[in-house]
DSSP file (Angstrom, degrees, kcal/mol; ACC not computed):
  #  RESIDUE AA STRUCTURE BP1 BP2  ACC     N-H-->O    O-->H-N    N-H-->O    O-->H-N    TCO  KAPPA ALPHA  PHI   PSI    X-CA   Y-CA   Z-CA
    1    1 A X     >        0   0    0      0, 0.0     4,-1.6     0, 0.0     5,-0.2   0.000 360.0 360.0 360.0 -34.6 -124.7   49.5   69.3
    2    2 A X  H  >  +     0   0    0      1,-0.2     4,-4.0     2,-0.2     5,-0.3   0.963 360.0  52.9 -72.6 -28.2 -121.5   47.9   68.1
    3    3 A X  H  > S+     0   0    0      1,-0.2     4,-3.0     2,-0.2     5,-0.4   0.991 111.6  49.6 -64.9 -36.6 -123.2   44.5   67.5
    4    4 A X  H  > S+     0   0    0      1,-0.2     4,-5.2     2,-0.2     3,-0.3   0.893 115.3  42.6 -39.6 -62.2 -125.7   46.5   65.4
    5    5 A X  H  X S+     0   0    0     -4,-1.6     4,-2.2     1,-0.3     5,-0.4   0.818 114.9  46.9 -54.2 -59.7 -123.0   48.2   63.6
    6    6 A X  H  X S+     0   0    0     -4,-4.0     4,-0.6    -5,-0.2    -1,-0.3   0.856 114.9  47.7 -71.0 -27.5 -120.8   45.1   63.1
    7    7 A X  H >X S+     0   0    0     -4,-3.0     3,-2.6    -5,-0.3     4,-1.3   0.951 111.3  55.4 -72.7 -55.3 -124.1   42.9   61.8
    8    8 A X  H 3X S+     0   0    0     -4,-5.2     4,-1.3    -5,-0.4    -2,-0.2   0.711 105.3  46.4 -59.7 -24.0 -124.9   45.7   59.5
    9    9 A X  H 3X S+     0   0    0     -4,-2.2     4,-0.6     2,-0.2     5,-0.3   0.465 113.7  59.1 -47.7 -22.1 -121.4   45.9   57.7
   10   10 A X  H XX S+     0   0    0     -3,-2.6     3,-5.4    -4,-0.6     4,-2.5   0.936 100.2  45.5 -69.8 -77.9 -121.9   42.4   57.5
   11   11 A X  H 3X S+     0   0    0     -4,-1.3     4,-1.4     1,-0.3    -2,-0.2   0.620 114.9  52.0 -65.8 -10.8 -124.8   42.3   55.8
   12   12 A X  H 3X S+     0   0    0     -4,-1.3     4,-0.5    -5,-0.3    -1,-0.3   0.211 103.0  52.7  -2.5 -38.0 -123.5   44.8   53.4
   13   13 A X  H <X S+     0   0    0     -3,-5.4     4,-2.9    -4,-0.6    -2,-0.2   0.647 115.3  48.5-101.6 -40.3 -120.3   43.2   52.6
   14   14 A X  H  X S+     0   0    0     -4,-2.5     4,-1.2    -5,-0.3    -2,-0.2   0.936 112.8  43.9 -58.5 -52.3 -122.8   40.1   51.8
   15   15 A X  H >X>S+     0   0    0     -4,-1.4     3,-2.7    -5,-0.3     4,-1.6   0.986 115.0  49.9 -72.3 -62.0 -125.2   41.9   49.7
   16   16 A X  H 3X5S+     0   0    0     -4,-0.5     4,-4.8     1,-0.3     3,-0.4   0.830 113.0  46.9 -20.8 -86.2 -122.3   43.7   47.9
   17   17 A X  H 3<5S+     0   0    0     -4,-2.9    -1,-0.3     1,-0.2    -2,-0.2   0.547 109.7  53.4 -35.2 -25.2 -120.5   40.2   47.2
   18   18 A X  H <X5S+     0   0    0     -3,-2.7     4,-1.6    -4,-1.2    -1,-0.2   0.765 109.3  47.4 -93.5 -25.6 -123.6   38.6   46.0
   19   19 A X  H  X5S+     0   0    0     -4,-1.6     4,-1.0    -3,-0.4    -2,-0.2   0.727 113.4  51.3 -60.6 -20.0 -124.4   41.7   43.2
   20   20 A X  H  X<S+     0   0    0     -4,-4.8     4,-1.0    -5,-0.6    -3,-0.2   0.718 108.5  45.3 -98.4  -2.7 -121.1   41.4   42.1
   21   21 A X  H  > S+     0   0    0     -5,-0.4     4,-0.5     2,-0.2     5,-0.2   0.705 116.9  47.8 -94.1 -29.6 -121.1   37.6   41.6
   22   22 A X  H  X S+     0   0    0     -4,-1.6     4,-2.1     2,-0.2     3,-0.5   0.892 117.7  44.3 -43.8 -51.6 -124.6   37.8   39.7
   23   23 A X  H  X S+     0   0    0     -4,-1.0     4,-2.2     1,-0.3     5,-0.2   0.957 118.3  39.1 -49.3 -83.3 -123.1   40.7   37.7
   24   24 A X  H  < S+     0   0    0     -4,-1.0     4,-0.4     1,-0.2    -1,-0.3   0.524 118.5  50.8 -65.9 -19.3 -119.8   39.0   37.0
   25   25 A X  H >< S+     0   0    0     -4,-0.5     3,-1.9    -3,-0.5     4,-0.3   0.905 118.7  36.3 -95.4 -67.2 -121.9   35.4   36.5
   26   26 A X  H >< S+     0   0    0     -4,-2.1     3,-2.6     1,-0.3    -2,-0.2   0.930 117.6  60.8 -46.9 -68.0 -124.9   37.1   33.6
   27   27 A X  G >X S+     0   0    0     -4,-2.2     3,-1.9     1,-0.3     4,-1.3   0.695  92.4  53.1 -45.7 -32.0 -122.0   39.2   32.2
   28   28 A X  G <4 S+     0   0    0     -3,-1.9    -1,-0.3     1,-0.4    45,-0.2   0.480 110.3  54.1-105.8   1.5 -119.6   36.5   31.1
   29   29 A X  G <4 S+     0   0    0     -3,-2.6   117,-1.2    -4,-0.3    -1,-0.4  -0.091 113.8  40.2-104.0  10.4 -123.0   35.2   29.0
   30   30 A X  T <4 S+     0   0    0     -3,-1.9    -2,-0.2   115,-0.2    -3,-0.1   0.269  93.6  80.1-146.2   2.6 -123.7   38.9   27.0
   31   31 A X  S  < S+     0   0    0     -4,-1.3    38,-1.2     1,-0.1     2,-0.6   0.575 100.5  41.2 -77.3   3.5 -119.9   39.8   26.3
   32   32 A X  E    S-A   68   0A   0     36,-0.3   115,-0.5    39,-0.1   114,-0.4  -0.996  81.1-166.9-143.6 125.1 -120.1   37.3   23.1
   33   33 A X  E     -A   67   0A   0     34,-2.4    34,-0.7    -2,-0.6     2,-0.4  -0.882   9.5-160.6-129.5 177.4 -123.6   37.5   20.9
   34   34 A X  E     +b  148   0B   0    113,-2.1   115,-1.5    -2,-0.4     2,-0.2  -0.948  20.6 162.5-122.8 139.5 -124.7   35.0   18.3
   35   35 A X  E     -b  149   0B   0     30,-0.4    30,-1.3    -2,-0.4     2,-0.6  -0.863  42.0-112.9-157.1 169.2 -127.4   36.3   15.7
   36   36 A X  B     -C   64   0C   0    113,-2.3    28,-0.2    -2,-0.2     2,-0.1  -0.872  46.8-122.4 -90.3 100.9 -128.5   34.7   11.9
   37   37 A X        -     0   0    0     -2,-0.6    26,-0.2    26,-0.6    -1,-0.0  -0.270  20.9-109.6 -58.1 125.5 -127.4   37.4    9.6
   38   38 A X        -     0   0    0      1,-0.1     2,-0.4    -2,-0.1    11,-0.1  -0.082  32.7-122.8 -42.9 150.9 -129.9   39.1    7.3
   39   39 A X  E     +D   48   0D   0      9,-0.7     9,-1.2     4,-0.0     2,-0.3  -0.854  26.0 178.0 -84.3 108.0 -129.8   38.5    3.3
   40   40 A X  E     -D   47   0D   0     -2,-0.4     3,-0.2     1,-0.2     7,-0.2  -0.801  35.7-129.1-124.9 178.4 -129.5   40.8    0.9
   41   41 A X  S    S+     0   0    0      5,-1.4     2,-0.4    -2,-0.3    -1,-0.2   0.981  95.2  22.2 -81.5 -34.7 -129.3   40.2   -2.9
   42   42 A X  S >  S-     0   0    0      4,-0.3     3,-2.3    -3,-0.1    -1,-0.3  -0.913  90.5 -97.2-142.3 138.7 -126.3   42.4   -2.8
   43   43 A X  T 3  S+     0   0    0     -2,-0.4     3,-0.1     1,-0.3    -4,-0.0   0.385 121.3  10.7 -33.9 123.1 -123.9   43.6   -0.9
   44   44 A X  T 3  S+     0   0    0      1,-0.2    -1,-0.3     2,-0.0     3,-0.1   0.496 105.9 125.3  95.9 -10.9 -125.3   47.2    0.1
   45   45 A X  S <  S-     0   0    0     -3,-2.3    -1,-0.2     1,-0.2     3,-0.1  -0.149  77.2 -76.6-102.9 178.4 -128.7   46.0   -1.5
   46   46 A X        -     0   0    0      1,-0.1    -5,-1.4    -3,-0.1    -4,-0.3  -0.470  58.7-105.7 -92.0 151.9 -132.2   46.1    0.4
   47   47 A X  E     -D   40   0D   0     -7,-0.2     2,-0.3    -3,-0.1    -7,-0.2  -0.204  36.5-163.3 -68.4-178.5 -132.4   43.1    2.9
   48   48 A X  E     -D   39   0D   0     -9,-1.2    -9,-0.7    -3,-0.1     2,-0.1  -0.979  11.9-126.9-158.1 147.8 -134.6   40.4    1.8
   49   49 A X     >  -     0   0    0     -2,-0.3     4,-2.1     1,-0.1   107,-0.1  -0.607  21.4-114.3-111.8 173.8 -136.1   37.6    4.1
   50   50 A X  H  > S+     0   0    0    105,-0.3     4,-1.8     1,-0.2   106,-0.2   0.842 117.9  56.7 -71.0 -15.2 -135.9   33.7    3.5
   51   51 A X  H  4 S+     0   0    0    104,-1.7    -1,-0.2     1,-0.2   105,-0.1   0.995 105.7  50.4 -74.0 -43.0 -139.5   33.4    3.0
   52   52 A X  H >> S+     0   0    0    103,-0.3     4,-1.1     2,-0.2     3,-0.9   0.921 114.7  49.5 -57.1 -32.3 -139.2   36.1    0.1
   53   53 A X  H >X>S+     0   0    0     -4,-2.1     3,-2.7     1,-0.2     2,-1.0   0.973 109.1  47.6 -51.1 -86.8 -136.2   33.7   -1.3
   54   54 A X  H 3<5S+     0   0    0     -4,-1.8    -1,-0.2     1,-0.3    -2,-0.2   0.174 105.8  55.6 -74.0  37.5 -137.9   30.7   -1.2
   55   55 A X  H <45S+     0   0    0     -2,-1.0    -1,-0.3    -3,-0.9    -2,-0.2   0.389 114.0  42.4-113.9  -3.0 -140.8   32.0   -2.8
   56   56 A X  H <<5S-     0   0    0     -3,-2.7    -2,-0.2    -4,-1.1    -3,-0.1  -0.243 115.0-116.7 -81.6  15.9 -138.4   33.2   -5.9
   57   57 A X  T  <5 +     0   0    0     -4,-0.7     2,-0.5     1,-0.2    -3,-0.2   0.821  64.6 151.3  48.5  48.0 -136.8   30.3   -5.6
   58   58 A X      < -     0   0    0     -5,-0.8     2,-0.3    -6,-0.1    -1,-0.2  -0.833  39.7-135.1 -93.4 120.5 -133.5   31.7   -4.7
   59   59 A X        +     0   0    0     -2,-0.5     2,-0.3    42,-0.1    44,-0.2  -0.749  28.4 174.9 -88.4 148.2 -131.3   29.0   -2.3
   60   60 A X  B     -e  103   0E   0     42,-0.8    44,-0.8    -2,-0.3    45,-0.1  -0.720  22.5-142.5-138.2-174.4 -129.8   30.5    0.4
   61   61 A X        -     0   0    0     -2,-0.3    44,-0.1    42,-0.2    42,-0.1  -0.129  19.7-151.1-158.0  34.7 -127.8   28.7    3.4
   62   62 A X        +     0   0    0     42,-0.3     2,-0.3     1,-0.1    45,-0.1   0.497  23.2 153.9  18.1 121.7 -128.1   30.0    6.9
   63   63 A X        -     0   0    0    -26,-0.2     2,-0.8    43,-0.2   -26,-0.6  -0.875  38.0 -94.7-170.0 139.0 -125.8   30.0    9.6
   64   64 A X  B     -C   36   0C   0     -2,-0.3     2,-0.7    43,-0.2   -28,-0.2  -0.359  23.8-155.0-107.9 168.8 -124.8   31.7   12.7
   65   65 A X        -     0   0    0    -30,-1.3   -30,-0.4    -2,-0.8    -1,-0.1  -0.484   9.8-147.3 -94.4 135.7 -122.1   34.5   13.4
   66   66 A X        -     0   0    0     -2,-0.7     2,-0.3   -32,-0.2   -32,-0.2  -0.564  12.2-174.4 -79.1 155.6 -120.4   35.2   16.7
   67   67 A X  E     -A   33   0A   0    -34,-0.7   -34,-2.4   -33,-0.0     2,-0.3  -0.902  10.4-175.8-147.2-165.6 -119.3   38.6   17.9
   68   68 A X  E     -A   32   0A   0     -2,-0.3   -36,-0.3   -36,-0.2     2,-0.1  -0.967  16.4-125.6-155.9 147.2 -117.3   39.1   21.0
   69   69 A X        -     0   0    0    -38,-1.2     3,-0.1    -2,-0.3   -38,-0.1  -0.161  39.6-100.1 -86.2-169.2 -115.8   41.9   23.3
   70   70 A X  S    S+     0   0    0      1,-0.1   -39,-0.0    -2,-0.1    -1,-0.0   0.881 123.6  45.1 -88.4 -49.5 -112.4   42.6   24.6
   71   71 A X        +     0   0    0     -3,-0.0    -1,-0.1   -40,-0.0   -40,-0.1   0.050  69.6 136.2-101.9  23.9 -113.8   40.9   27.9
   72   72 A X        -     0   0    0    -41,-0.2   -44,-0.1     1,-0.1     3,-0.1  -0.278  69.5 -95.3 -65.7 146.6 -115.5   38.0   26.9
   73   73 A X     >  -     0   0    0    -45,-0.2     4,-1.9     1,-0.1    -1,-0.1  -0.343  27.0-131.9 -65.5 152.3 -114.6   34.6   29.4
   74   74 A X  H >> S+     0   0    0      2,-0.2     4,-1.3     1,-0.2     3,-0.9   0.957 116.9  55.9 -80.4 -73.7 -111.4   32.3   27.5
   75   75 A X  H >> S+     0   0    0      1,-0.3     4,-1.5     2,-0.2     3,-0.9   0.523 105.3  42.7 -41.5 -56.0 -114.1   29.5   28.5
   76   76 A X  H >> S+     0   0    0      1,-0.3     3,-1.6     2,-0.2     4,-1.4   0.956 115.5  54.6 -69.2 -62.5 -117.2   31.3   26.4
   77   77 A X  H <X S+     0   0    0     -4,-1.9     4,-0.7    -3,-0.9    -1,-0.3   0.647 108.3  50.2 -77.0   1.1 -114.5   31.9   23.5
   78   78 A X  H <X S+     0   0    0     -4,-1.3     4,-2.3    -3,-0.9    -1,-0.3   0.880 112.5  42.3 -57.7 -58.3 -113.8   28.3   23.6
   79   79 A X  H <X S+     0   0    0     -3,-1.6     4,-2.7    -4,-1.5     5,-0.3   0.985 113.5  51.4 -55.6 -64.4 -117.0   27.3   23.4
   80   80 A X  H  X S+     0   0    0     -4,-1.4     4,-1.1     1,-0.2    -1,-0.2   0.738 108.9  50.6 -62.6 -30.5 -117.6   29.8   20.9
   81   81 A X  H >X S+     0   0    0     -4,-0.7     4,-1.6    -5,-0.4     3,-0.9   0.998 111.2  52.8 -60.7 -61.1 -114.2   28.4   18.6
   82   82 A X  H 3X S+     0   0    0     -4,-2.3     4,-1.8     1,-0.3    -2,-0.2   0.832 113.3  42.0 -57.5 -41.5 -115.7   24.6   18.8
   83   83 A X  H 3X S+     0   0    0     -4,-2.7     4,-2.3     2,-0.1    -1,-0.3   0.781 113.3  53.4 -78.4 -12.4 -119.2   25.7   17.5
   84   84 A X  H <X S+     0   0    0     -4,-1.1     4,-3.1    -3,-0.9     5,-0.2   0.975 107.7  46.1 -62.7 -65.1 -117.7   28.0   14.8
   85   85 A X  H  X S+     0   0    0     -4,-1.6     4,-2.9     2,-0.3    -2,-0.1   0.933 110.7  59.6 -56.3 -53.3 -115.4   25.4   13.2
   86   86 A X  H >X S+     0   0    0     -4,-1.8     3,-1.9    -5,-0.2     4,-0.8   0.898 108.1  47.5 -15.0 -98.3 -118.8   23.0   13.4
   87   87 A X  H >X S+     0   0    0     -4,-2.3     3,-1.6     1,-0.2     4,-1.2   0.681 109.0  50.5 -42.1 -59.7 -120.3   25.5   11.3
   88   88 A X  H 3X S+     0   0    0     -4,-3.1     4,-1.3     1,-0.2    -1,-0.2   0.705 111.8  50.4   6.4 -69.6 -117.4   25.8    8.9
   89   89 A X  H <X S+     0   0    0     -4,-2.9     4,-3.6    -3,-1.9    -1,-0.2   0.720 108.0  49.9  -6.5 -75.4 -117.5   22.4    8.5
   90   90 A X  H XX S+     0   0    0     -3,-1.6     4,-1.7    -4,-0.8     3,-0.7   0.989 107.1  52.5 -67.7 -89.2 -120.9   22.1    7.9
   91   91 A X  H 3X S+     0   0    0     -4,-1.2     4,-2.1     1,-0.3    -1,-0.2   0.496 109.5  50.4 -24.2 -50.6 -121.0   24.5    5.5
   92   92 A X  H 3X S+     0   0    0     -4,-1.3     4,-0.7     1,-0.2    -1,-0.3   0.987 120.4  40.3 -36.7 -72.1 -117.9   22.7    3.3
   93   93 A X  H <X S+     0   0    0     -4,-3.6     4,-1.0    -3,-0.7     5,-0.4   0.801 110.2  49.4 -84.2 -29.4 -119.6   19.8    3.5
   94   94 A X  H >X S+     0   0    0     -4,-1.7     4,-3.0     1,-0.2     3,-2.4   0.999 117.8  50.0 -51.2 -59.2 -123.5   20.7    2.9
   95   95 A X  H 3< S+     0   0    0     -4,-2.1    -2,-0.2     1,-0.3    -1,-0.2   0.694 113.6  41.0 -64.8 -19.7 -122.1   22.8   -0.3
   96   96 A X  H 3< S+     0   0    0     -4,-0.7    -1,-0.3    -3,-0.2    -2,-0.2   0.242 113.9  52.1-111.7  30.6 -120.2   20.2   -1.6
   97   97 A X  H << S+     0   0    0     -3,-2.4     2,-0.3    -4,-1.0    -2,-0.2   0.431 115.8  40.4 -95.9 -36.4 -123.0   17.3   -0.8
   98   98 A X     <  -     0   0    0     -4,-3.0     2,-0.6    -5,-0.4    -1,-0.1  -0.838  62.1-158.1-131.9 157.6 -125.8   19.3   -2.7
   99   99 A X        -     0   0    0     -2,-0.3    25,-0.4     2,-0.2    -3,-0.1  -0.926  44.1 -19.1-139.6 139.7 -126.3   21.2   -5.4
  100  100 A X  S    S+     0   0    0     -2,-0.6     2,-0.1    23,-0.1    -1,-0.1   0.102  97.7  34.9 -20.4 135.0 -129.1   24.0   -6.1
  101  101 A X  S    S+     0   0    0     21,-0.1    23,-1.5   -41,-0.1     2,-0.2   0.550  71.1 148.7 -75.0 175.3 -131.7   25.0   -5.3
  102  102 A X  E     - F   0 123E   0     21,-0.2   -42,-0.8    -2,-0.1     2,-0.5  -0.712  30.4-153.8 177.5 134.9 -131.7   24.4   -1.9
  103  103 A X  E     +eF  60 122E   0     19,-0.8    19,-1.2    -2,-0.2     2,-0.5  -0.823  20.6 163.4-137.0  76.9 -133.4   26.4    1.3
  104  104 A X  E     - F   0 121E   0    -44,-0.8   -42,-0.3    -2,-0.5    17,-0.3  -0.842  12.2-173.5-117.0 113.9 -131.9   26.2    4.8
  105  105 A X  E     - F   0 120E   0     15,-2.2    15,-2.3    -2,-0.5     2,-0.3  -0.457  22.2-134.1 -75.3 161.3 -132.9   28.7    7.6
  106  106 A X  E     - F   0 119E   0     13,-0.2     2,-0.3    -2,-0.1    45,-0.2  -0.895  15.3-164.3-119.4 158.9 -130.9   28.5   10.9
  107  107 A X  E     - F   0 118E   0     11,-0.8    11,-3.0    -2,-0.3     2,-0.4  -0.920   2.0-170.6-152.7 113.1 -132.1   28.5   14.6
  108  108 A X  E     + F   0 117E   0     -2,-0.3     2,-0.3     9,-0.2     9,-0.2  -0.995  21.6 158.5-124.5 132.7 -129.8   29.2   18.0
  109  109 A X  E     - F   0 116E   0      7,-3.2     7,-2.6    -2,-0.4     2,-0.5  -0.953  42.4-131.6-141.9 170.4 -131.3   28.6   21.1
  110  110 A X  E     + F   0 115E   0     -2,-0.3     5,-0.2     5,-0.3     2,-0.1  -0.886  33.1 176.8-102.9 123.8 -130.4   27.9   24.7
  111  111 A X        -     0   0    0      3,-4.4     4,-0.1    -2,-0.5    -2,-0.0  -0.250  67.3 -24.7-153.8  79.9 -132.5   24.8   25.9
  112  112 A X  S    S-     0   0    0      2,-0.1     3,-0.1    -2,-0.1    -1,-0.1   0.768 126.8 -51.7  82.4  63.2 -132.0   23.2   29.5
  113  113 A X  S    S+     0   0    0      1,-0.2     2,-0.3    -3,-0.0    30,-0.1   0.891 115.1 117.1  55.0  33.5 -128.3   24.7   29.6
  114  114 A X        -     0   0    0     26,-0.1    -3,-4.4    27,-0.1     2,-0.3  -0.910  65.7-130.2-133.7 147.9 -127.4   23.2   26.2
  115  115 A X  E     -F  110   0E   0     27,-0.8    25,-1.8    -2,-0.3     2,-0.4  -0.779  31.2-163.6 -75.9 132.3 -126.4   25.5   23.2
  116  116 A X  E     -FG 109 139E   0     -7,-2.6    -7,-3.2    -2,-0.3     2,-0.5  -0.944  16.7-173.5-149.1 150.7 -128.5   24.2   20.4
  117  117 A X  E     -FG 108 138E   0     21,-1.7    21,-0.8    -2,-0.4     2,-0.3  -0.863  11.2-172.9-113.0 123.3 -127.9   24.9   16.5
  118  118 A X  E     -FG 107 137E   0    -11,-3.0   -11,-0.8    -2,-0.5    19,-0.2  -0.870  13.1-157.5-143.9 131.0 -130.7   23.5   13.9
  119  119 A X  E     +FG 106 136E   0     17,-1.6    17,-1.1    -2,-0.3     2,-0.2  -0.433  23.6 172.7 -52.4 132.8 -130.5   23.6   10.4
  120  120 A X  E     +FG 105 135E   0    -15,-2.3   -15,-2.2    15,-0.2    15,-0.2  -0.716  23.9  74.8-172.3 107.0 -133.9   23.5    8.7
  121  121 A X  E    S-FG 104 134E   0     13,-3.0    13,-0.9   -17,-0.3     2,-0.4  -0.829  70.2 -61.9-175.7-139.0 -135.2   23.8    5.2
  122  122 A X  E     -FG 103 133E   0    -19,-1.2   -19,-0.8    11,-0.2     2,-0.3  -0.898  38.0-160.2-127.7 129.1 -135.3   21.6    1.9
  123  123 A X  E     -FG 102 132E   0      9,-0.9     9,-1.8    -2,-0.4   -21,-0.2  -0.738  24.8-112.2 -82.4 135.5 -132.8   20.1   -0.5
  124  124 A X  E     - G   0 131E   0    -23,-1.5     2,-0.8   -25,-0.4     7,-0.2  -0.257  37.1-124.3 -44.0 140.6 -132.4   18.8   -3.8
  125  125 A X    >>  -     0   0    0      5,-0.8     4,-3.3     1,-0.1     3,-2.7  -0.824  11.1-146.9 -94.5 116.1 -131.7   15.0   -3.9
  126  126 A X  T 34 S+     0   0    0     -2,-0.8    -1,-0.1     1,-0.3    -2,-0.0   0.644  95.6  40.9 -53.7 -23.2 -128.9   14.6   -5.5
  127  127 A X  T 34 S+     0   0    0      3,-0.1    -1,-0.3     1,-0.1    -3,-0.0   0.482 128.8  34.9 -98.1  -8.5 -129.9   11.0   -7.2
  128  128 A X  T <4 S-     0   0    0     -3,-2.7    -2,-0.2     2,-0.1     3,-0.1   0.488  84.8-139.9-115.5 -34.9 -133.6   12.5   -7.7
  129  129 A X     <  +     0   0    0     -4,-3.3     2,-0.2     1,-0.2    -3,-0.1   0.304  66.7 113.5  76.8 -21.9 -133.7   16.0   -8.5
  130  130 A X        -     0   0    0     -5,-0.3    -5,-0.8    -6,-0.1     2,-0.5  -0.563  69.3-113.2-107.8 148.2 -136.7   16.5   -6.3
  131  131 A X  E     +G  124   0E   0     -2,-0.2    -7,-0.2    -7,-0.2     2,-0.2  -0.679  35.3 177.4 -90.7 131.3 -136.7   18.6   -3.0
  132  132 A X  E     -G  123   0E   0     -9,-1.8    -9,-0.9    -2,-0.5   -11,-0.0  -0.723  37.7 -81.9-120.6 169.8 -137.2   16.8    0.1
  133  133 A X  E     -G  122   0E   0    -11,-0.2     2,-0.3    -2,-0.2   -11,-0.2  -0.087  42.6-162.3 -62.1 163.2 -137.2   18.3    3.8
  134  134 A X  E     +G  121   0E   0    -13,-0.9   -13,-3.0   -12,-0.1     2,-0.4  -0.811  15.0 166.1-164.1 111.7 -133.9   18.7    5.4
  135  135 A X  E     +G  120   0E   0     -2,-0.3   -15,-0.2   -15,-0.2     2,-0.2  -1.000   4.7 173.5-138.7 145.9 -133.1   19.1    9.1
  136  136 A X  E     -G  119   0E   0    -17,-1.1   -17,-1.6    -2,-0.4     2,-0.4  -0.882   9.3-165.2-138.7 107.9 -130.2   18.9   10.8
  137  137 A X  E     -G  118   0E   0    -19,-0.2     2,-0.5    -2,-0.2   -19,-0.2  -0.935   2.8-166.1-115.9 121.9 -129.4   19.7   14.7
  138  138 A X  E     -G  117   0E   0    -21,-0.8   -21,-1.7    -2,-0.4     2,-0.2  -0.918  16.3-155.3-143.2  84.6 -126.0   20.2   16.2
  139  139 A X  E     -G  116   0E   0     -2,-0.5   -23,-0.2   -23,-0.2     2,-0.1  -0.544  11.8-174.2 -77.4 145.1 -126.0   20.0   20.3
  140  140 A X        -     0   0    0    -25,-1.8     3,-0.1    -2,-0.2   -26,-0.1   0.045  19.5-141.3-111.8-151.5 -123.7   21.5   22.3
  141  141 A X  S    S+     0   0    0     -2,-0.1     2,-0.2   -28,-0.1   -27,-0.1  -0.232  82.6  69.8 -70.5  13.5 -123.6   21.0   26.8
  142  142 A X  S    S-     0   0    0    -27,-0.1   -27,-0.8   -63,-0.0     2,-0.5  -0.870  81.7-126.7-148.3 171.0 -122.7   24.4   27.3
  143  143 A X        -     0   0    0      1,-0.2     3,-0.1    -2,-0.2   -64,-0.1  -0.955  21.8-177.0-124.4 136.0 -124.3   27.9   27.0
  144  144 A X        -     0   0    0      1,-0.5     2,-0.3    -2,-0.5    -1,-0.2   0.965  61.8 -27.1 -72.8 -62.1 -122.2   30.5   24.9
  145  145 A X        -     0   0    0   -115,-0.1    -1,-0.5  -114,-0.1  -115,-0.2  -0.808  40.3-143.4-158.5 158.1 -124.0   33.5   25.2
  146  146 A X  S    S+     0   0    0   -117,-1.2     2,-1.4  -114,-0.4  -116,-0.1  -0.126  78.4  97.3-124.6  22.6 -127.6   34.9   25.7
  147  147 A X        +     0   0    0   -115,-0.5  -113,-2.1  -118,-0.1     2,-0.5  -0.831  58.9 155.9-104.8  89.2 -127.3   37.6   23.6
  148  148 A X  E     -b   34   0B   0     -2,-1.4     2,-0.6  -115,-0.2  -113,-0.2  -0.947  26.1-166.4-119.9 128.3 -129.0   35.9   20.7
  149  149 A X  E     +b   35   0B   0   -115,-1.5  -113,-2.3    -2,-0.5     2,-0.3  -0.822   8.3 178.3-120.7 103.0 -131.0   37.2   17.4
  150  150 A X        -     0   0    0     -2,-0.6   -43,-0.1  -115,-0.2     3,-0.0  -0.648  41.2 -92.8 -67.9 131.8 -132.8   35.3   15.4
  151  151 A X        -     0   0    0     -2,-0.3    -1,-0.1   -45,-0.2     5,-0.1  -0.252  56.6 -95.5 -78.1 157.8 -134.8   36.4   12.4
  152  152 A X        -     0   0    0      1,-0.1     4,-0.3     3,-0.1     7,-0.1  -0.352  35.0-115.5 -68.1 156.0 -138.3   37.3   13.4
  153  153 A X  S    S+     0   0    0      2,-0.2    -1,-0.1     1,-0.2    -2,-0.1   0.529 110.4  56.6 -72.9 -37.0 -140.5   34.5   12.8
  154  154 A X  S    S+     0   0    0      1,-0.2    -1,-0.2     7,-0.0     6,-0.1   0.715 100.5  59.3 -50.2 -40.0 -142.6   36.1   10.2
  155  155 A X  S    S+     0   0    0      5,-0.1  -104,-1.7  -104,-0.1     2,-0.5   0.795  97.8  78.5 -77.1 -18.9 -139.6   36.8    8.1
  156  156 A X        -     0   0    0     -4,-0.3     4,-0.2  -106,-0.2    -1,-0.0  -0.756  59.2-156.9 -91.2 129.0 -138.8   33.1    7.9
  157  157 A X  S >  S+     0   0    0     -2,-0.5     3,-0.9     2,-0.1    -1,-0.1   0.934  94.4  27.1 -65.9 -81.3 -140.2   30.1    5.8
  158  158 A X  T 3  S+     0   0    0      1,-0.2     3,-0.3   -38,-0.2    -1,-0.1   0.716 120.3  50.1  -9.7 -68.1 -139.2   27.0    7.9
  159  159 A X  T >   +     0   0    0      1,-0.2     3,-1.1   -39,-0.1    -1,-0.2  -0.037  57.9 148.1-106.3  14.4 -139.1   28.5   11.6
  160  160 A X  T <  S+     0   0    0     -3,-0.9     2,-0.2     1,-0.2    -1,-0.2   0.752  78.0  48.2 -29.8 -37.7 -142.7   30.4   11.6
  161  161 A X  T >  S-     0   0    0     -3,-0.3     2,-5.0     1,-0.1     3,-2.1  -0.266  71.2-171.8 -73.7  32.3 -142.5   29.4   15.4
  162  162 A X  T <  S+     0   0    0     -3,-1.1    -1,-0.1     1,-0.3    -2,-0.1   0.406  84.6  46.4 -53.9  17.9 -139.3   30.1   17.3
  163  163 A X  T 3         0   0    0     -2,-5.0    -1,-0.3     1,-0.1   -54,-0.0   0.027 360.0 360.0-132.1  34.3 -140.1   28.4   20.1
  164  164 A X    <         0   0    0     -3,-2.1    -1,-0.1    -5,-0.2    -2,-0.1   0.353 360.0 360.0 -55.1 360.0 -141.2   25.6   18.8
């Protein structure tokens, strides 16, 4: 009776210790979420999707936004600093490389334990005038978060697929 006793506290302590390292492993991926923020013409104004943009010929510029908890991992918010400042970056330098119109949805996925960011739409050429295709994709080796939202696939010109 004691060996029962003593195996069954065992396997107890085990199962315990292995939900609370699952918990503690998925958790430290959904305290920080990523998603492409909607477009409206004006602040307060009804959203509007890119496909309706680039079919008024409106340019827009895509990108995504972090948010974060109190108890998000210092590693995640690491991660999450190095792809920010990327995007920053990008953003400087795309707006002062090109000039209007110009039509870039964004993409975040997770894809064999890599973060990946892709820029995707068309640009003026600056020497040309005329809009050519424009992709750009920004790998990461690490996974930020899995809390992600993308705009729905309908609602985009570029990305009809998001799991393409």
């Amino acid at each position: 009776m004691k060996k029962i006793l003593i195996a069954v506290s065992v396997v107890a302590l085990i199962t315990v210790g292995l939900v609370a390292g699952i918990i503690g492993y998925h958790n430290k991926y959904y305290d920080i979420s990523v998603g492409i923020p909607d477009i409206s013409k004006e602040a307060g104004g009804p959203v509007i999707s890119t496909k309706e943009l680039r079919e008024n010929n409106e340019s827009f510029l895509l990108f995504p936004m972090f948010s974060f908890g109190d108890k998000a991992p210092q590693k995640q918010l690491g991660y999450m600093e190095e792809i920010s400042e990327d995007i920053d970056n990008f953003q400087k330098n795309f707006i002062a490389e090109y000039k209007q119109p110009y039509y870039i949805e964004c993409k975040y996925e997770n894809k064999n334990g890599s973060t990946v960011i892709t820029y995707k739409g068309e640009v003026t050429n600056p020497e040309t005038g005329e809009l050519e295709p424009f992709e750009r994709v920004f790998p990461y080796p690490y996974i930020v978060t899995k809390n992600i939202d993308n705009p729905e696939p309908n609602d985009t010109y570029y990305f009809k697929d998001l799991n393409e």
